[in-house]
N, CA, C, O and CB atoms as a CASP TS submission, in Angstrom:
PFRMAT TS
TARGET T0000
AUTHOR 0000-0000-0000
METHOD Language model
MODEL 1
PARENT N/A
ATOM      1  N   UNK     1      24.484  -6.430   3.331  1.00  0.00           N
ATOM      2  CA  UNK     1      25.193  -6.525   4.597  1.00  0.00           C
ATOM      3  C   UNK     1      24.189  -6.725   5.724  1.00  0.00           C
ATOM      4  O   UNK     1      23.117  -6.120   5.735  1.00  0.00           O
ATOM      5  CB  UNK     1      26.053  -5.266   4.845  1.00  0.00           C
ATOM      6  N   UNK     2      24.616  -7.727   6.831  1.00  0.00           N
ATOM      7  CA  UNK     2      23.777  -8.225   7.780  1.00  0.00           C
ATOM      8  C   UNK     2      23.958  -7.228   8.969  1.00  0.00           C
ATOM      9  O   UNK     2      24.693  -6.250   8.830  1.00  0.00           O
ATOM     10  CB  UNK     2      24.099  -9.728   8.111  1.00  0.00           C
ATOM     11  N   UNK     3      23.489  -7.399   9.796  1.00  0.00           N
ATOM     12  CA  UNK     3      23.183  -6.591  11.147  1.00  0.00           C
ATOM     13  C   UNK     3      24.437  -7.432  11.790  1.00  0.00           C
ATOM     14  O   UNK     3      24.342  -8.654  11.670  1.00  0.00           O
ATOM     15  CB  UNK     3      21.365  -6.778  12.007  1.00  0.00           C
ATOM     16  N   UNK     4      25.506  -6.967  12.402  1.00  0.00           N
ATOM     17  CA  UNK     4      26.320  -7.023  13.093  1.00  0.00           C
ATOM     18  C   UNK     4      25.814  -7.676  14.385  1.00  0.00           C
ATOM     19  O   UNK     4      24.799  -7.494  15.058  1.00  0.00           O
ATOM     20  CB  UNK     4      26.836  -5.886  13.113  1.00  0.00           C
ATOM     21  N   UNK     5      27.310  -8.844  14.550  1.00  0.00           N
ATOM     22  CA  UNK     5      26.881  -9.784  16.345  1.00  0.00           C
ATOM     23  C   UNK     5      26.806  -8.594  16.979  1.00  0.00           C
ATOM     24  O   UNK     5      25.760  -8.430  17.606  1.00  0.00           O
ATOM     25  CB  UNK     5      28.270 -11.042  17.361  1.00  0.00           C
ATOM     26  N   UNK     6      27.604  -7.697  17.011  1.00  0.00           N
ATOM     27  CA  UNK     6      28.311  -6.975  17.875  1.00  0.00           C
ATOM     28  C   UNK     6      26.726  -6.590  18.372  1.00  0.00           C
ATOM     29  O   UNK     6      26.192  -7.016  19.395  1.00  0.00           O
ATOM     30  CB  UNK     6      29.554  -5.772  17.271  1.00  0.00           C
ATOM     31  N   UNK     7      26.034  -5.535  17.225  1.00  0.00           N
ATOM     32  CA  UNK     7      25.038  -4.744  17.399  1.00  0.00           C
ATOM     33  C   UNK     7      23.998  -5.093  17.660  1.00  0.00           C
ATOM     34  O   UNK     7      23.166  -4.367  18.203  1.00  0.00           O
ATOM     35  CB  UNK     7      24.879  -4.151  16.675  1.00  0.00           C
ATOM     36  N   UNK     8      23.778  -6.467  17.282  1.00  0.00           N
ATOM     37  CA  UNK     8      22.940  -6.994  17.829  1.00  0.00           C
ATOM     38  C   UNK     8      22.775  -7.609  19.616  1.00  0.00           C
ATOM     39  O   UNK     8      21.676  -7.746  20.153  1.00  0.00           O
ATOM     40  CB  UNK     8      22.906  -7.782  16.923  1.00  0.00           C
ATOM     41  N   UNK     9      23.810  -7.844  20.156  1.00  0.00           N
ATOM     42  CA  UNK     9      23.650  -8.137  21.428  1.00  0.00           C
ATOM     43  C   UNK     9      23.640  -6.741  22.225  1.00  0.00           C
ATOM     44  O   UNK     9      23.329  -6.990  23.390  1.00  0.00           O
ATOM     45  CB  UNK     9      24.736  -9.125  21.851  1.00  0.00           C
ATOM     46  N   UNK    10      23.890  -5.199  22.015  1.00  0.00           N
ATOM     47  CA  UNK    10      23.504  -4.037  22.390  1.00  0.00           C
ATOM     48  C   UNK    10      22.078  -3.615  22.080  1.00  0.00           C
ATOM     49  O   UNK    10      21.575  -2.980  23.007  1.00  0.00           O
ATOM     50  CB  UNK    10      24.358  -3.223  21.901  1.00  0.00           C
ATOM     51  N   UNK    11      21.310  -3.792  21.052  1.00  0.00           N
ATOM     52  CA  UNK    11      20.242  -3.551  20.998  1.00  0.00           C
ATOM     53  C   UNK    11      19.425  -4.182  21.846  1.00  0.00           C
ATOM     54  O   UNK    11      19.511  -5.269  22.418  1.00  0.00           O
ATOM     55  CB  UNK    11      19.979  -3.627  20.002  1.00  0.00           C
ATOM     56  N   UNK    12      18.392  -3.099  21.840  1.00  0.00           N
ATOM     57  CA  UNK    12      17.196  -3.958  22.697  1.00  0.00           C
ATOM     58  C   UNK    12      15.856  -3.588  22.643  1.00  0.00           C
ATOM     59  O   UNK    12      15.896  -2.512  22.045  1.00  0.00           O
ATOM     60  CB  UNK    12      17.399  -3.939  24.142  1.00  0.00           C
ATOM     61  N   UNK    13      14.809  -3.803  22.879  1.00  0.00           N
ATOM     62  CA  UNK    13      13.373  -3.455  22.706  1.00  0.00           C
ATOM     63  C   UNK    13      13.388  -2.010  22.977  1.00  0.00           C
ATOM     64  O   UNK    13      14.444  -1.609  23.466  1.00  0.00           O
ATOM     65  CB  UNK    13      12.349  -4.263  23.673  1.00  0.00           C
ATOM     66  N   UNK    14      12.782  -1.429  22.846  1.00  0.00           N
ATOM     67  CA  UNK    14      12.499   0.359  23.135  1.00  0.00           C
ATOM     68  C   UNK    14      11.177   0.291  24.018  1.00  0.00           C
ATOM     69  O   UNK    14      10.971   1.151  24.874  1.00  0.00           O
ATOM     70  CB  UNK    14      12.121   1.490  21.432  1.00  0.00           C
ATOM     71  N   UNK    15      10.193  -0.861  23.767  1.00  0.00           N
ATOM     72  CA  UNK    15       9.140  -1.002  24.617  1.00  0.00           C
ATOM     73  C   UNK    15       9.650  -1.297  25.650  1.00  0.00           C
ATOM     74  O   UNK    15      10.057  -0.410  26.401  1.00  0.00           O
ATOM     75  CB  UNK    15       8.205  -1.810  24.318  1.00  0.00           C
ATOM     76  N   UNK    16       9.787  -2.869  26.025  1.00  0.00           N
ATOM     77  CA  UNK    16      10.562  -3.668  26.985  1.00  0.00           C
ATOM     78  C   UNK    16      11.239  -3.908  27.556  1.00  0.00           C
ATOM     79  O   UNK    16      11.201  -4.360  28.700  1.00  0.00           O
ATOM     80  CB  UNK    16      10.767  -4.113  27.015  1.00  0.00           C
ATOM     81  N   UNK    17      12.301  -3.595  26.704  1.00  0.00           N
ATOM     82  CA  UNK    17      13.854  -3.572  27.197  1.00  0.00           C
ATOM     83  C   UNK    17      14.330  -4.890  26.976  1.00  0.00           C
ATOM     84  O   UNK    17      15.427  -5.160  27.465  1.00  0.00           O
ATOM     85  CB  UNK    17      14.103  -3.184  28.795  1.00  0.00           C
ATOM     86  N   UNK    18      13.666  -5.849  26.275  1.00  0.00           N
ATOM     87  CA  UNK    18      14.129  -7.465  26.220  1.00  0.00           C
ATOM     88  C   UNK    18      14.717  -7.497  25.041  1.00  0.00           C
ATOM     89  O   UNK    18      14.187  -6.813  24.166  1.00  0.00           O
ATOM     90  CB  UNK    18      12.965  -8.665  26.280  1.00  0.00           C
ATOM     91  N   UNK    19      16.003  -8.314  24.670  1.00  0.00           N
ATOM     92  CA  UNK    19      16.846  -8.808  23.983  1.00  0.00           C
ATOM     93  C   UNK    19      15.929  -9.147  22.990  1.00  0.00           C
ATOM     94  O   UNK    19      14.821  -9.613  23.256  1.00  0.00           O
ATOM     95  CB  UNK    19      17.672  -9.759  24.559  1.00  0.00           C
ATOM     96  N   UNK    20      16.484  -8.860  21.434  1.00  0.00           N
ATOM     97  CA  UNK    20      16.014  -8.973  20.099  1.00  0.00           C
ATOM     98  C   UNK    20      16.938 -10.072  19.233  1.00  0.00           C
ATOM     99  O   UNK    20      18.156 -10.229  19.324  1.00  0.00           O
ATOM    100  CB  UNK    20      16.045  -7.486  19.445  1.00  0.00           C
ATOM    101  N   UNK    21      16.182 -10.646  18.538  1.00  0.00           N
ATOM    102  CA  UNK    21      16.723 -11.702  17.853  1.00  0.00           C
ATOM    103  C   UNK    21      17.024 -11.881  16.541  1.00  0.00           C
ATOM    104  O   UNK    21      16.886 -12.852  17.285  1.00  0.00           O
ATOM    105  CB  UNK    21      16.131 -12.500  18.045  1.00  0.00           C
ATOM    106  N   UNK    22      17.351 -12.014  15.107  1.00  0.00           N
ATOM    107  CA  UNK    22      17.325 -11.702  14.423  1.00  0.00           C
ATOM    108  C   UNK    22      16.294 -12.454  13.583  1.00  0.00           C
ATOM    109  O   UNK    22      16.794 -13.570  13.437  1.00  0.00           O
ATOM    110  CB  UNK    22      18.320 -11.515  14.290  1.00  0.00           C
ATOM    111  N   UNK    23      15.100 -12.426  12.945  1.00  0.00           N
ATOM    112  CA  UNK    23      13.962 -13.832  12.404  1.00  0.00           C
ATOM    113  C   UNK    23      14.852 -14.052  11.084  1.00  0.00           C
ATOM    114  O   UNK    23      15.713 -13.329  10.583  1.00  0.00           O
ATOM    115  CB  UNK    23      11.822 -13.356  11.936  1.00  0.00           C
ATOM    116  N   UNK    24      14.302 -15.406  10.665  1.00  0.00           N
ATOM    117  CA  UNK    24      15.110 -16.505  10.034  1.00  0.00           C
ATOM    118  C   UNK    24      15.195 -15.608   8.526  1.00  0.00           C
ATOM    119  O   UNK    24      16.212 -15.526   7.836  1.00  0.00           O
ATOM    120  CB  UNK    24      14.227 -18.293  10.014  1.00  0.00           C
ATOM    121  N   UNK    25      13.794 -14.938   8.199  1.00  0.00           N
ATOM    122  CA  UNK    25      14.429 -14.049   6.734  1.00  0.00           C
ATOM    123  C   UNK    25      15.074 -12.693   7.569  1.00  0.00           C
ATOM    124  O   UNK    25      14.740 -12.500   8.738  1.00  0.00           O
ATOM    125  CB  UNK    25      12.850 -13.419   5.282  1.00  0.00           C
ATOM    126  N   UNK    26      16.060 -11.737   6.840  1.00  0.00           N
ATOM    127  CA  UNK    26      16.617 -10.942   7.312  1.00  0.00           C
ATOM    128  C   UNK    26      15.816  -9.439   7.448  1.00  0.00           C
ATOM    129  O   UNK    26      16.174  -8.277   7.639  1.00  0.00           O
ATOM    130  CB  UNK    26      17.719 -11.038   6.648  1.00  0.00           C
ATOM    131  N   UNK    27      14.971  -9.901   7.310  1.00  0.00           N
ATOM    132  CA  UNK    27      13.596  -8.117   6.961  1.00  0.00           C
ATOM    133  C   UNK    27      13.492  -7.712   8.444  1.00  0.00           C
ATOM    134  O   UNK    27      13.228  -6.554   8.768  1.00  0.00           O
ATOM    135  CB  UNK    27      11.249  -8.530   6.177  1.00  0.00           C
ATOM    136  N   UNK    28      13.729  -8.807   9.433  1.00  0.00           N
ATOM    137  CA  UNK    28      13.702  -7.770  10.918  1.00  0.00           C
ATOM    138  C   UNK    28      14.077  -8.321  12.017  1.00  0.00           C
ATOM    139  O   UNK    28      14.349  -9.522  12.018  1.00  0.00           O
ATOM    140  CB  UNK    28      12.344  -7.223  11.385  1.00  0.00           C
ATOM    141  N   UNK    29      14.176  -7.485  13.282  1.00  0.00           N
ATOM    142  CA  UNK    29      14.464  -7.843  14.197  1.00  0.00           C
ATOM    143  C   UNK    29      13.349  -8.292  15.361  1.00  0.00           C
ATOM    144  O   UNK    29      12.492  -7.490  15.732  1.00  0.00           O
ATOM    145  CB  UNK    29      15.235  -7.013  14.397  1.00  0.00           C
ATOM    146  N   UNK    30      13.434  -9.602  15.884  1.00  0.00           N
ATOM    147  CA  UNK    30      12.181  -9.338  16.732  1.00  0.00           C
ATOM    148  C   UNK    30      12.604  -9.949  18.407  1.00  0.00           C
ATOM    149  O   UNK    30      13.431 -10.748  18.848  1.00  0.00           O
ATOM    150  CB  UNK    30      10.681 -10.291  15.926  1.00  0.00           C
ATOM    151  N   UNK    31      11.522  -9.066  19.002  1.00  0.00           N
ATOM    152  CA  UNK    31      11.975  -9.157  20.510  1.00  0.00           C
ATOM    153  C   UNK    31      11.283 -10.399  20.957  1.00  0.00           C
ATOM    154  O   UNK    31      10.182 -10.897  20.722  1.00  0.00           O
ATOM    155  CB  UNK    31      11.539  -7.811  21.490  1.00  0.00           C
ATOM    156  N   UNK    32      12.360 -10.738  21.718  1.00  0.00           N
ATOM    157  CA  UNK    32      11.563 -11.988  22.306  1.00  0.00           C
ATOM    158  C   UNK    32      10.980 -12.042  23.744  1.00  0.00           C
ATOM    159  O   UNK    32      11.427 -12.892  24.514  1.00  0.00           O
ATOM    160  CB  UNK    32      12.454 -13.138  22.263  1.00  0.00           C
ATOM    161  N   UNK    33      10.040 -11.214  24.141  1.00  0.00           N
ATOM    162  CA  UNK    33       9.339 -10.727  25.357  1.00  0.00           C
ATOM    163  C   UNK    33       7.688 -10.690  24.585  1.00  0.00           C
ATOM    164  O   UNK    33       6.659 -11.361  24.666  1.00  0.00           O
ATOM    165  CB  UNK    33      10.079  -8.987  26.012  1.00  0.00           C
ATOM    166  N   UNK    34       8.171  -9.462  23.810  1.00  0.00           N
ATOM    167  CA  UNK    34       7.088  -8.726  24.077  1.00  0.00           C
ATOM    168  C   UNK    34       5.971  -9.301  21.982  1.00  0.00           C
ATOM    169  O   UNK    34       4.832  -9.250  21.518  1.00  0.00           O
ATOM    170  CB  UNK    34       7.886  -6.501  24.520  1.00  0.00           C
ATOM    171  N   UNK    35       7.590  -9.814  21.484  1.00  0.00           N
ATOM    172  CA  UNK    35       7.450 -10.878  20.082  1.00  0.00           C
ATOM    173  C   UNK    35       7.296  -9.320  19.203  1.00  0.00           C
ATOM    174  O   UNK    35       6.873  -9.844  18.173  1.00  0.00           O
ATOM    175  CB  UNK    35       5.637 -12.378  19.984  1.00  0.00           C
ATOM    176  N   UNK    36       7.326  -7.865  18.866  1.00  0.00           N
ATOM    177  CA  UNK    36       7.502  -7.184  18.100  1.00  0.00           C
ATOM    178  C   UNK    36       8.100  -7.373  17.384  1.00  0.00           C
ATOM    179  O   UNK    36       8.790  -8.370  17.597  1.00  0.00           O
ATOM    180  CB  UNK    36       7.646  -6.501  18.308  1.00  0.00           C
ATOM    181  N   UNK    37       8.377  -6.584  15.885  1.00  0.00           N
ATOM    182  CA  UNK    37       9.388  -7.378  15.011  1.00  0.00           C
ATOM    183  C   UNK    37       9.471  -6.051  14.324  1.00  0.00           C
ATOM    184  O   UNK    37       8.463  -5.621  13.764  1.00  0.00           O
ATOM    185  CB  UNK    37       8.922  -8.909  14.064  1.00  0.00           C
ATOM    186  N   UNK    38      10.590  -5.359  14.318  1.00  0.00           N
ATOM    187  CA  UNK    38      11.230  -4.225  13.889  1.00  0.00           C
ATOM    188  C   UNK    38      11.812  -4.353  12.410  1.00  0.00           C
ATOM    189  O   UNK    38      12.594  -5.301  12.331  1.00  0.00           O
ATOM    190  CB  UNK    38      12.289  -3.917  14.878  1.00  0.00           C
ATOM    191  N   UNK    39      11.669  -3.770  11.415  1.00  0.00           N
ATOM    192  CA  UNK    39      12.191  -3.585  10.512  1.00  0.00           C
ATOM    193  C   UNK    39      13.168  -3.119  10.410  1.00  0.00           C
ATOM    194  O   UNK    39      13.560  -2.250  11.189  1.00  0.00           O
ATOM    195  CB  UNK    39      11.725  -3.249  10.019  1.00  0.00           C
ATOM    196  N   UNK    40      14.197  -3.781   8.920  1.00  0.00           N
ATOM    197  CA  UNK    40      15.539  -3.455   8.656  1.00  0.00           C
ATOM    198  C   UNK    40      15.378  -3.031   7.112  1.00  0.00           C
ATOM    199  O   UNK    40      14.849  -3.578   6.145  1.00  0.00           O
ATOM    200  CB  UNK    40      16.615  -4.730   8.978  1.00  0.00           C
ATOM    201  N   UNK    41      16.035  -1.874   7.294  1.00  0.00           N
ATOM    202  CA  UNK    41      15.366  -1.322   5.670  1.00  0.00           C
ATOM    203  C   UNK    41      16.527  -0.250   5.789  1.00  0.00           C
ATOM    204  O   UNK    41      16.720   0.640   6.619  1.00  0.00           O
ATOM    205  CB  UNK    41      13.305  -0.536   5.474  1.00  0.00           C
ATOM    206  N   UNK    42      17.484  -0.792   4.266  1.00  0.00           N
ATOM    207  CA  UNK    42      18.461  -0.250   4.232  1.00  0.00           C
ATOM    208  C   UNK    42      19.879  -0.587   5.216  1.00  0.00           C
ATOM    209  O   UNK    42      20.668   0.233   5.685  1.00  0.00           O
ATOM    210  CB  UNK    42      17.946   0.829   4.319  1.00  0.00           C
ATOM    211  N   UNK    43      19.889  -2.058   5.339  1.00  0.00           N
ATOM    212  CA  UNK    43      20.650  -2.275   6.371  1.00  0.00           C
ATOM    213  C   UNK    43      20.366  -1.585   7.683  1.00  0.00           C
ATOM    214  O   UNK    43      20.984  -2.225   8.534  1.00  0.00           O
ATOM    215  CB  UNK    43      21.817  -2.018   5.979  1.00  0.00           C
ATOM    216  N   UNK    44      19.812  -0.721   8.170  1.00  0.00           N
ATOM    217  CA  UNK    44      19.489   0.031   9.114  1.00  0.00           C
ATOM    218  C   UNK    44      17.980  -0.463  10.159  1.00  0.00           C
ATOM    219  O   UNK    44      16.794  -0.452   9.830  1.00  0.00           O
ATOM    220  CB  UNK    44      19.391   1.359   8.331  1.00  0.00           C
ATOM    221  N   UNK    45      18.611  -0.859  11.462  1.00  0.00           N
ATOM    222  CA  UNK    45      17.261  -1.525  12.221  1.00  0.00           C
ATOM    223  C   UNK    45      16.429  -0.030  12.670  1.00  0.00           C
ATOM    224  O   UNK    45      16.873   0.970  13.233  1.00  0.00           O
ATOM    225  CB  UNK    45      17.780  -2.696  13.908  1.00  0.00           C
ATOM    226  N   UNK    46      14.903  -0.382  12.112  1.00  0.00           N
ATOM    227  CA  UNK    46      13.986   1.532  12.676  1.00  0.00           C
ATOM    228  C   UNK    46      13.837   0.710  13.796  1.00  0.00           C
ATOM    229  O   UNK    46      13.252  -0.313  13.441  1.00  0.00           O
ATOM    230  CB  UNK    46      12.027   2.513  11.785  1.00  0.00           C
ATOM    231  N   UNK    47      14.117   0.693  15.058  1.00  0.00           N
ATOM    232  CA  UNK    47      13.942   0.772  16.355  1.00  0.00           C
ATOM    233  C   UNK    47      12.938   1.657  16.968  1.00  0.00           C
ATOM    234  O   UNK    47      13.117   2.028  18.128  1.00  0.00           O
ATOM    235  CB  UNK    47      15.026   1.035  16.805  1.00  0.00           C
ATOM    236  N   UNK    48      11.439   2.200  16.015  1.00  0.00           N
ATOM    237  CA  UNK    48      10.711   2.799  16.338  1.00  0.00           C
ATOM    238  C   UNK    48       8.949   1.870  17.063  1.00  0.00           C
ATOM    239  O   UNK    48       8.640   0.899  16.372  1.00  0.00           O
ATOM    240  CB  UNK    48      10.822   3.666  15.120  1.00  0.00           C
ATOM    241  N   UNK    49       8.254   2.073  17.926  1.00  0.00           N
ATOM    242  CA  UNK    49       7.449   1.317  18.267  1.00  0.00           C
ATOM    243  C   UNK    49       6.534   1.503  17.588  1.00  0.00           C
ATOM    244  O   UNK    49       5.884   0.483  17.817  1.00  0.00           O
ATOM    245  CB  UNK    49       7.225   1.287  19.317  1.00  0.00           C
ATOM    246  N   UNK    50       5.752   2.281  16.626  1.00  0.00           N
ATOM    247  CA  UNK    50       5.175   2.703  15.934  1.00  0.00           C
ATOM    248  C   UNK    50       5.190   2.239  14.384  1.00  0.00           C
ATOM    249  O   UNK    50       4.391   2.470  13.476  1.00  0.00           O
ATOM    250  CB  UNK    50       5.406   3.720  16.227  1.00  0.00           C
ATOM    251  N   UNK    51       6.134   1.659  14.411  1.00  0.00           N
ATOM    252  CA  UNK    51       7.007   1.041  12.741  1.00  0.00           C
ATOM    253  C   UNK    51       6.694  -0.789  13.119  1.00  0.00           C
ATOM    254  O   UNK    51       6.242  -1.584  12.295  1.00  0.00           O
ATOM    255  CB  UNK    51       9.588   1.567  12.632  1.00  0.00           C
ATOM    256  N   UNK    52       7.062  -1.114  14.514  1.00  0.00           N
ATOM    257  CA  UNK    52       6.722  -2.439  14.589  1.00  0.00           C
ATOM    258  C   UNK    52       5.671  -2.882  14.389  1.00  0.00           C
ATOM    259  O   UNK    52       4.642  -2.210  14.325  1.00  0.00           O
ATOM    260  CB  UNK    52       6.924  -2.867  15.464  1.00  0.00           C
ATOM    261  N   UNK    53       5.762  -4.290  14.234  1.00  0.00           N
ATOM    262  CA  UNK    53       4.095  -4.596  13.698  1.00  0.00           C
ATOM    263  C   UNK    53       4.530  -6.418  15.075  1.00  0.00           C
ATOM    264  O   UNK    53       5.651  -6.823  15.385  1.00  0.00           O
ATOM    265  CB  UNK    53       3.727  -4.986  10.800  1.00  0.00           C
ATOM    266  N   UNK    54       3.081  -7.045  15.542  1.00  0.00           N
ATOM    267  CA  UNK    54       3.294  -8.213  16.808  1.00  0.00           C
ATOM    268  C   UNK    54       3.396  -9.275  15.937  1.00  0.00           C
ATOM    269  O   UNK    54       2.412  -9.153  15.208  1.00  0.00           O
ATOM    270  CB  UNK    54       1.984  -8.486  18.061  1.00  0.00           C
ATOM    271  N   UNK    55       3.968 -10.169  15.619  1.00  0.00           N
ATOM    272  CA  UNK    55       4.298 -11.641  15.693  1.00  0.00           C
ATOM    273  C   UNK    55       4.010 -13.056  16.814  1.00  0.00           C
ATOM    274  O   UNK    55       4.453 -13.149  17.959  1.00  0.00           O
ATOM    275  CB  UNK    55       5.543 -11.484  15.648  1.00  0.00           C
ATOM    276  N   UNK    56       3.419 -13.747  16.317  1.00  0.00           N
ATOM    277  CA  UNK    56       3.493 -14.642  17.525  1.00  0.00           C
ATOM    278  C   UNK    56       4.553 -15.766  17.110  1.00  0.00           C
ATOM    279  O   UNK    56       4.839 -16.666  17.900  1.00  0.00           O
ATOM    280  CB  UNK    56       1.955 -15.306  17.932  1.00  0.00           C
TER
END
């Protein structure tokens, strides 16, 4: 099961505060400000800053 439209347009960076996107494989979410990329593990996004890893 995918990450919900819904939940996805409520979420948001925990650093930044900028809108997150979903990247093209489904393993995470990434912000498009600050380019972090949050993991989804267990259907469940860790929204932790410490868990993210930077993407360019």
């Amino acid at each position: 099961m995918a990450i919900s439209k819904e939940l996805l347009e409520i979420l948001v960076c925990p650093l930044c505060k900028a809108a997150l996107e979903m990247k093209q494989d489904p393993a995470g979410l990434k912000c498009v400000q600050c380019k972090r990329v949050y993991p989804i593990r267990d259907d469940i996004p860790v929204m932790l800053v410490d868990e993210a890893r930077i993407e360019e």
